[in-house]
PQR file with spaces between the fields and no chain letter, atoms N, CA, C, O and H, PARSE charges and radii, in Angstrom:
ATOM       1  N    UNK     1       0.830   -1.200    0.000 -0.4000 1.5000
ATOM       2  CA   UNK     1       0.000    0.000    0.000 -0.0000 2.0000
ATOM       3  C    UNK     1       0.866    1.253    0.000  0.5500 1.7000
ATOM       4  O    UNK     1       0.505    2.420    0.151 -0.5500 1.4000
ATOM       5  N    UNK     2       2.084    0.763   -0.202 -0.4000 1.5000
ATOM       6  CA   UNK     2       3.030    2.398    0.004 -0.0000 2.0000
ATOM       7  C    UNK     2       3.622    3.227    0.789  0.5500 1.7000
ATOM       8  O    UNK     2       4.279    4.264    0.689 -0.5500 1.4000
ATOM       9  H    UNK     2       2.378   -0.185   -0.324  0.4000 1.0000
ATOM      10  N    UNK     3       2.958    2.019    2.199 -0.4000 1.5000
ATOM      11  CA   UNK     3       2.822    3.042    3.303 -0.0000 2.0000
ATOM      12  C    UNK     3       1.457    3.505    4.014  0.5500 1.7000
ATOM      13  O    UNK     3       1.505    3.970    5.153 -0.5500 1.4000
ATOM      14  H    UNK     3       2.425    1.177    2.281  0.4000 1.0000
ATOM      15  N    UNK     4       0.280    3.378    3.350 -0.4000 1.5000
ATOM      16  CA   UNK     4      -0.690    4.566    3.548 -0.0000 2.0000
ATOM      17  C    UNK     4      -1.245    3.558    4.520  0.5500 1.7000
ATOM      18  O    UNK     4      -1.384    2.452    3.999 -0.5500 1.4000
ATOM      19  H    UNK     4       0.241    3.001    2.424  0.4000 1.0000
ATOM      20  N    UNK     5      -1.701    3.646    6.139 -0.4000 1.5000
ATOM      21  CA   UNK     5      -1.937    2.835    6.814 -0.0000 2.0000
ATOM      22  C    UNK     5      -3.216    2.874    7.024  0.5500 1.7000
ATOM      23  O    UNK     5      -3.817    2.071    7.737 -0.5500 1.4000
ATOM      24  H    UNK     5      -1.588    4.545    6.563  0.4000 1.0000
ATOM      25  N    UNK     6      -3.924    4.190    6.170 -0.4000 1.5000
ATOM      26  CA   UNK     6      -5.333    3.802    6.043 -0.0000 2.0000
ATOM      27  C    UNK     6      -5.621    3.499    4.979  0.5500 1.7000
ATOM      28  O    UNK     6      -6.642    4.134    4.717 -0.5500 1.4000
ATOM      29  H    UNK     6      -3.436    4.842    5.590  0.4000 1.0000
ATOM      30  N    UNK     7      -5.357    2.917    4.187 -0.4000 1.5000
ATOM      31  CA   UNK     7      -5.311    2.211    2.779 -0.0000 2.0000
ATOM      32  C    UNK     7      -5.406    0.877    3.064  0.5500 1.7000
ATOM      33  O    UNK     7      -6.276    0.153    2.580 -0.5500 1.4000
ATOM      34  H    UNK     7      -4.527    2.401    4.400  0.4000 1.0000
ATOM      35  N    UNK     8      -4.164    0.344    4.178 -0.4000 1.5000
ATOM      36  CA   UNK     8      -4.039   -1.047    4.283 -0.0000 2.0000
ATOM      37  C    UNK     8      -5.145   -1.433    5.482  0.5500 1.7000
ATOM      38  O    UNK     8      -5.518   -2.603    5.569 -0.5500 1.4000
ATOM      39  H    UNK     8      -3.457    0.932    4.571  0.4000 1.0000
ATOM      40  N    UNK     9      -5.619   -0.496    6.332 -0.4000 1.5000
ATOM      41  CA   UNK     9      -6.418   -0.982    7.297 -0.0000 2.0000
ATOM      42  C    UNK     9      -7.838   -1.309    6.699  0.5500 1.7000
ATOM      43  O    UNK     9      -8.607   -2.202    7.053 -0.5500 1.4000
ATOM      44  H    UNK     9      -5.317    0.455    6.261  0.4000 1.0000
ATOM      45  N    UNK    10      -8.019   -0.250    5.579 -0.4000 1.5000
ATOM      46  CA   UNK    10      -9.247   -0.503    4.739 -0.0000 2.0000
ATOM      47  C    UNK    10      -9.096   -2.069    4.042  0.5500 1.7000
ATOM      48  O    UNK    10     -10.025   -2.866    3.903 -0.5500 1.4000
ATOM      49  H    UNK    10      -7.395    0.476    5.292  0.4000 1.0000
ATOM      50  N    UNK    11      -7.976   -2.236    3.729 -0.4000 1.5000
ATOM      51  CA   UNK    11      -8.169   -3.723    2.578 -0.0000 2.0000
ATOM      52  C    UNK    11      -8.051   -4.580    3.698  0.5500 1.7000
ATOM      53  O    UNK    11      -8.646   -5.601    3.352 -0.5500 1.4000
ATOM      54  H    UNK    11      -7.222   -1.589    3.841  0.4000 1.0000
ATOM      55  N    UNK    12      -7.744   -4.694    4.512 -0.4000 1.5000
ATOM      56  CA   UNK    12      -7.730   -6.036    6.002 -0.0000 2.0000
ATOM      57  C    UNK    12      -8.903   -5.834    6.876  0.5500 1.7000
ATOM      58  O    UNK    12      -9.201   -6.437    7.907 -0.5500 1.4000
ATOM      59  H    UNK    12      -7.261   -3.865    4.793  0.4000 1.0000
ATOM      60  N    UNK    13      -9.681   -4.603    6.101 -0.4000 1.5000
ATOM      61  CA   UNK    13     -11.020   -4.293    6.620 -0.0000 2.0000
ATOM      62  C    UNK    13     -11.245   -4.601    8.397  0.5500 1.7000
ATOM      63  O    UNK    13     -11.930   -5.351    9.093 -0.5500 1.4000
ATOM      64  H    UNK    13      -9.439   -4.113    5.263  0.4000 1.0000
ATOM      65  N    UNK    14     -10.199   -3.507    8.603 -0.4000 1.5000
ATOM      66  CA   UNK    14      -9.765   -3.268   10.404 -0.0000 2.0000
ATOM      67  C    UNK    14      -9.984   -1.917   10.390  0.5500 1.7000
ATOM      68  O    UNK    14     -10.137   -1.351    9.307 -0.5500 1.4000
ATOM      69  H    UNK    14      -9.643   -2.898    8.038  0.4000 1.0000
ATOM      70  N    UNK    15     -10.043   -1.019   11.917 -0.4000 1.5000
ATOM      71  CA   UNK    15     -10.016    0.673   12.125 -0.0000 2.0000
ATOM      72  C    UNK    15      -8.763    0.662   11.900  0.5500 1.7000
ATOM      73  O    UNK    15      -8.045   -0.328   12.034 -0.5500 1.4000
ATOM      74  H    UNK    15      -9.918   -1.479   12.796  0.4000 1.0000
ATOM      75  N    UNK    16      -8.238    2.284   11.370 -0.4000 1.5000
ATOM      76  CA   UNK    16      -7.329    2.501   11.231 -0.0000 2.0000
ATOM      77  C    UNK    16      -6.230    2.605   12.711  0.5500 1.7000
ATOM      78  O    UNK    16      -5.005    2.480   12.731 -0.5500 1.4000
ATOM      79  H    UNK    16      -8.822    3.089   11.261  0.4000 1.0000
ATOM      80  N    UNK    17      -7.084    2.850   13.756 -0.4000 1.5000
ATOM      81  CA   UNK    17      -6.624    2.767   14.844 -0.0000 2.0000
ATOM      82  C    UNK    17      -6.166    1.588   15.030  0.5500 1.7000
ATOM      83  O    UNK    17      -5.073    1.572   15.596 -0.5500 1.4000
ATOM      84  H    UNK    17      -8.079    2.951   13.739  0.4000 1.0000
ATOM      85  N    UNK    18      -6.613    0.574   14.754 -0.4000 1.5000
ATOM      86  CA   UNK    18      -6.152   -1.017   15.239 -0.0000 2.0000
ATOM      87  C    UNK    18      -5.103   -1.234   14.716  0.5500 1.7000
ATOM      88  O    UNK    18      -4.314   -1.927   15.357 -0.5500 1.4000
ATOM      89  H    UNK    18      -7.501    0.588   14.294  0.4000 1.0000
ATOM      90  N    UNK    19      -4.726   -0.775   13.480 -0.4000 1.5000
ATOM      91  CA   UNK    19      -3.877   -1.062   12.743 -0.0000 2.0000
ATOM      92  C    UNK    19      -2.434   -0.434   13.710  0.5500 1.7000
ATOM      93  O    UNK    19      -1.593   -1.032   14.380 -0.5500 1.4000
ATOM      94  H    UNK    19      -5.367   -0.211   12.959  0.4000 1.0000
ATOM      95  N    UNK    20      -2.627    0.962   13.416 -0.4000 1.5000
ATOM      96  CA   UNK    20      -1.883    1.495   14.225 -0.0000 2.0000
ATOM      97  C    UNK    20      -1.459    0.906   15.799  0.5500 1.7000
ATOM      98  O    UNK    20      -0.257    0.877   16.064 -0.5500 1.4000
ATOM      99  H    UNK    20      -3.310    1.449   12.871  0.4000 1.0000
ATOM     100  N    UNK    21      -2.169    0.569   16.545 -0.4000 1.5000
ATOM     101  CA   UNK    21      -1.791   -0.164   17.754 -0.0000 2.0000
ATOM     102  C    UNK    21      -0.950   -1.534   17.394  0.5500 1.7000
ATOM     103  O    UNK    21       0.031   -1.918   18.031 -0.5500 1.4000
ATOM     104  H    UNK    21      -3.146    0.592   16.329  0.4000 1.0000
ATOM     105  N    UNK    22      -1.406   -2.061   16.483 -0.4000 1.5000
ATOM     106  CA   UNK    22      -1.000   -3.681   15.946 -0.0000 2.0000
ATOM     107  C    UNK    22       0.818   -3.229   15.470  0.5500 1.7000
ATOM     108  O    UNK    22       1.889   -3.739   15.798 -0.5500 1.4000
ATOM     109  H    UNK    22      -2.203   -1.749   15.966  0.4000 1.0000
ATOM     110  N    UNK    23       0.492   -2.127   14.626 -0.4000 1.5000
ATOM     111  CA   UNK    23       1.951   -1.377   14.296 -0.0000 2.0000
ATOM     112  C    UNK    23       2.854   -1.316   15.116  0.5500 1.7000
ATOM     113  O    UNK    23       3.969   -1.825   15.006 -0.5500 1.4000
ATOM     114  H    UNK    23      -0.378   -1.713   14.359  0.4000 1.0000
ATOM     115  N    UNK    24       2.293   -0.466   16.313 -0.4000 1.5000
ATOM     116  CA   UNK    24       3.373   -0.310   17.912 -0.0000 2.0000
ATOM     117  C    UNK    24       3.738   -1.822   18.332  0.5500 1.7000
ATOM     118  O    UNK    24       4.911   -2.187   18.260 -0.5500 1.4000
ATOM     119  H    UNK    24       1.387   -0.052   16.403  0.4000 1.0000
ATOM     120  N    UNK    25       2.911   -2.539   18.691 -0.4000 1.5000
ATOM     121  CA   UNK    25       2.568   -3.791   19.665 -0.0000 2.0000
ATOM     122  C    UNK    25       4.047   -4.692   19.125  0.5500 1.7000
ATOM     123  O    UNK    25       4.957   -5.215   19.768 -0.5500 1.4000
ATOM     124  H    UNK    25       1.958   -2.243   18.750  0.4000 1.0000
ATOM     125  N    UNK    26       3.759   -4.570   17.569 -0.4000 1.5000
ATOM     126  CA   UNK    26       4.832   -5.588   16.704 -0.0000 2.0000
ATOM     127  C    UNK    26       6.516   -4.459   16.686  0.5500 1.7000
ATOM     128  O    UNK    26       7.557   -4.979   16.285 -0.5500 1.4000
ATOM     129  H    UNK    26       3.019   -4.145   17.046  0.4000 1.0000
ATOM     130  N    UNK    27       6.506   -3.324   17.052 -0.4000 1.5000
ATOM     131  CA   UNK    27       7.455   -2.362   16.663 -0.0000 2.0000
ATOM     132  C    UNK    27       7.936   -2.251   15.514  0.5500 1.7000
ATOM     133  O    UNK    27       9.110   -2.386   15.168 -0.5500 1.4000
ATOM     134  H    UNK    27       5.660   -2.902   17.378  0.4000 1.0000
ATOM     135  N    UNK    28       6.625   -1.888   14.623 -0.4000 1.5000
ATOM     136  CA   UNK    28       7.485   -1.963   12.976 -0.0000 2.0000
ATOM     137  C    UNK    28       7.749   -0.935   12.982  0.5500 1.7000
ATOM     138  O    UNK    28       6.988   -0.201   13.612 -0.5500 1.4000
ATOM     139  H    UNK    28       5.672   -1.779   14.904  0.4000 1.0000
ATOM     140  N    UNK    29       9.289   -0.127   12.110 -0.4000 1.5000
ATOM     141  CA   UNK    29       9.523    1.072   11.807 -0.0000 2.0000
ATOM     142  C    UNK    29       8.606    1.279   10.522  0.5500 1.7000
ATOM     143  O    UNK    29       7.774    0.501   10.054 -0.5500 1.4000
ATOM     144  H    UNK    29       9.908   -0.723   11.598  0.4000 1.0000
ATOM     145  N    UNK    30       8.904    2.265   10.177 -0.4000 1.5000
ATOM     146  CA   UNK    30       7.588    3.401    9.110 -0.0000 2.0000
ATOM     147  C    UNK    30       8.566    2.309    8.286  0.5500 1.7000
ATOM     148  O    UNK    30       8.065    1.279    7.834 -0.5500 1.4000
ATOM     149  H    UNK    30       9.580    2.897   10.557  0.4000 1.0000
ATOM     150  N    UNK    31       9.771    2.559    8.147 -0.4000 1.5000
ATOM     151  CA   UNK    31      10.186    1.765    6.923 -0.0000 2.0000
ATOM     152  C    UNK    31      10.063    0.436    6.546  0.5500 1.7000
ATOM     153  O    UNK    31       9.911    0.045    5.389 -0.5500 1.4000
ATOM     154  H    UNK    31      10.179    3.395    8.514  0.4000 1.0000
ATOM     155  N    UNK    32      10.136   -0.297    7.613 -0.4000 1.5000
ATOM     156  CA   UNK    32       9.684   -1.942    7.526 -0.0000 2.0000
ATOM     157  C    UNK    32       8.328   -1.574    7.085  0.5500 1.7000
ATOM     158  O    UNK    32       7.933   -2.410    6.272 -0.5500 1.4000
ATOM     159  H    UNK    32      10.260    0.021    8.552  0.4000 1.0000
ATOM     160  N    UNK    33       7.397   -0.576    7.321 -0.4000 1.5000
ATOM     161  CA   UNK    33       5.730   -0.484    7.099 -0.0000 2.0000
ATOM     162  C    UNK    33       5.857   -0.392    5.098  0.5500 1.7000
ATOM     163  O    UNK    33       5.203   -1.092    4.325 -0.5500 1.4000
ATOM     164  H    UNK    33       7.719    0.104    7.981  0.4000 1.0000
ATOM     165  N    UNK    34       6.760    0.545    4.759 -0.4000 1.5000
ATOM     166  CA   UNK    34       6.491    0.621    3.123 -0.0000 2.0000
ATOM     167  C    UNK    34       7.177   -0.308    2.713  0.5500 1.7000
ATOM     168  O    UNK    34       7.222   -0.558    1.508 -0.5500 1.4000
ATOM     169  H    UNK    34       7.291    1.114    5.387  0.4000 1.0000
């Protein structure tokens, strides 16, 4: 998705918030994210 973490929360059809917490929880950097 590029990066766009409300892009990818939309296609795994999750809140963008969850995503984001799931993000921290796992410690991905922005760059491991694109």
């Amino acid at each position: 998705m590029g990066g766009h973490r409300g892009k990818a929360a939309a296609l795994l059809a999750i809140d963008p918030k969850t995503l984001y917490r799931k993000i921290i929880s796992y410690a991905i950097t922005p760059a491991e994210f694109r």
